[in-house]
C-alpha positions as CSV (number, residue, x, y, z in Angstrom):
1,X,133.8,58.6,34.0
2,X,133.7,61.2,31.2
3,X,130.8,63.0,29.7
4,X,131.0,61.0,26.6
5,X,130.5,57.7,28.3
6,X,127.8,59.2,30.7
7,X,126.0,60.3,27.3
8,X,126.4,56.8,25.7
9,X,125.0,55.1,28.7
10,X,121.7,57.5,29.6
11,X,121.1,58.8,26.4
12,X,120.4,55.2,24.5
13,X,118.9,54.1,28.1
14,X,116.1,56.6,27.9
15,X,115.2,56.0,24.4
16,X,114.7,52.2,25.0
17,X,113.3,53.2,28.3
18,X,110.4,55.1,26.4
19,X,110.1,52.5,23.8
20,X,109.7,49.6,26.2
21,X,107.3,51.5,27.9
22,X,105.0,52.3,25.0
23,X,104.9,48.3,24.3
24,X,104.8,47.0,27.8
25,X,101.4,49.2,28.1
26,X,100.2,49.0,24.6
27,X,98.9,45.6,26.1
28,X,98.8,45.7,29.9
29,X,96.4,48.4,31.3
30,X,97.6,49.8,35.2
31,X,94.5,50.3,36.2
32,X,93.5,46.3,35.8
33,X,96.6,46.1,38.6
34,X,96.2,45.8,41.6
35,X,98.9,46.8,45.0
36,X,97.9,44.4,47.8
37,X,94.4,43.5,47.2
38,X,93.9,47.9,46.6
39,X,92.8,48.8,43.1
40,X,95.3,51.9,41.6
41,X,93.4,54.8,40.9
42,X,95.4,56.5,38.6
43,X,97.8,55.3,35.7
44,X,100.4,57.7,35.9
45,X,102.2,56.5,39.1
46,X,102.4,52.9,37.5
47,X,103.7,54.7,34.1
48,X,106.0,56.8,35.4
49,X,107.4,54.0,37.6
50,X,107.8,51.6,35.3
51,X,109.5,53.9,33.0
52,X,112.2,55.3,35.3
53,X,112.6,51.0,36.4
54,X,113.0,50.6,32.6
55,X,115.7,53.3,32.4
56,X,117.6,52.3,35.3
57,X,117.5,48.5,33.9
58,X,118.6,50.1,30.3
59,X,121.1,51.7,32.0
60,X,122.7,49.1,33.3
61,X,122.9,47.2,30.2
62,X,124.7,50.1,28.4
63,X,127.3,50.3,31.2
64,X,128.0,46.8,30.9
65,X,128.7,47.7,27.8
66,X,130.8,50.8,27.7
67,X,132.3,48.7,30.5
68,X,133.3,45.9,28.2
69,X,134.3,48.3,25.7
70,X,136.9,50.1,27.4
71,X,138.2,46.3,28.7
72,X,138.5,45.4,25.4
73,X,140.2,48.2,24.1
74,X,142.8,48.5,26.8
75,X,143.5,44.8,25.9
76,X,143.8,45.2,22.0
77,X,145.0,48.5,21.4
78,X,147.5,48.7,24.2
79,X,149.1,51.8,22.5
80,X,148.5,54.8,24.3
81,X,147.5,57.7,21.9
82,X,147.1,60.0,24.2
83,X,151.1,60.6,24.9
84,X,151.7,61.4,21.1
């Protein structure tokens, strides 16, 4: 995988990642959660948690995406521009 298509898929990942993670807990508050019965007694484990689960799910998107990209242009531009 080249630099350029690791860029396109982490880059846009972790902007989304950050986003979702400022409206996911402009509502919910971590420390109203609770892990097995146990109150949390901080909010940065559950913050920084859910933002690197946010990447990692963003990240995924934009590789299916890059994926289907390169699918498609292998099938539609069969031309190899590379050789010329």
């Amino acid at each position: 995988m080249s630099k350029r298509a690791l860029m396109s898929i982490l880059w846009p990942s972790f902007i989304m990642a950050g986003v979702m993670s400022a409206v996911v807990f402009a509502f919910v508050d971590p420390l109203e959660l609770s892990l097995h019965g146990a109150q949390l007694t901080s909010r940065q484990p559950v913050y920084t948690l859910c933002f690197f689960l946010f990447w990692a799910l963003f990240a995924l998107c934009s590789s299916a995406s890059v994926w289907l990209a390169t699918r498609l242009a292998k099938v539609y531009d069969p031309v190899d521009l590379d050789r010329f």
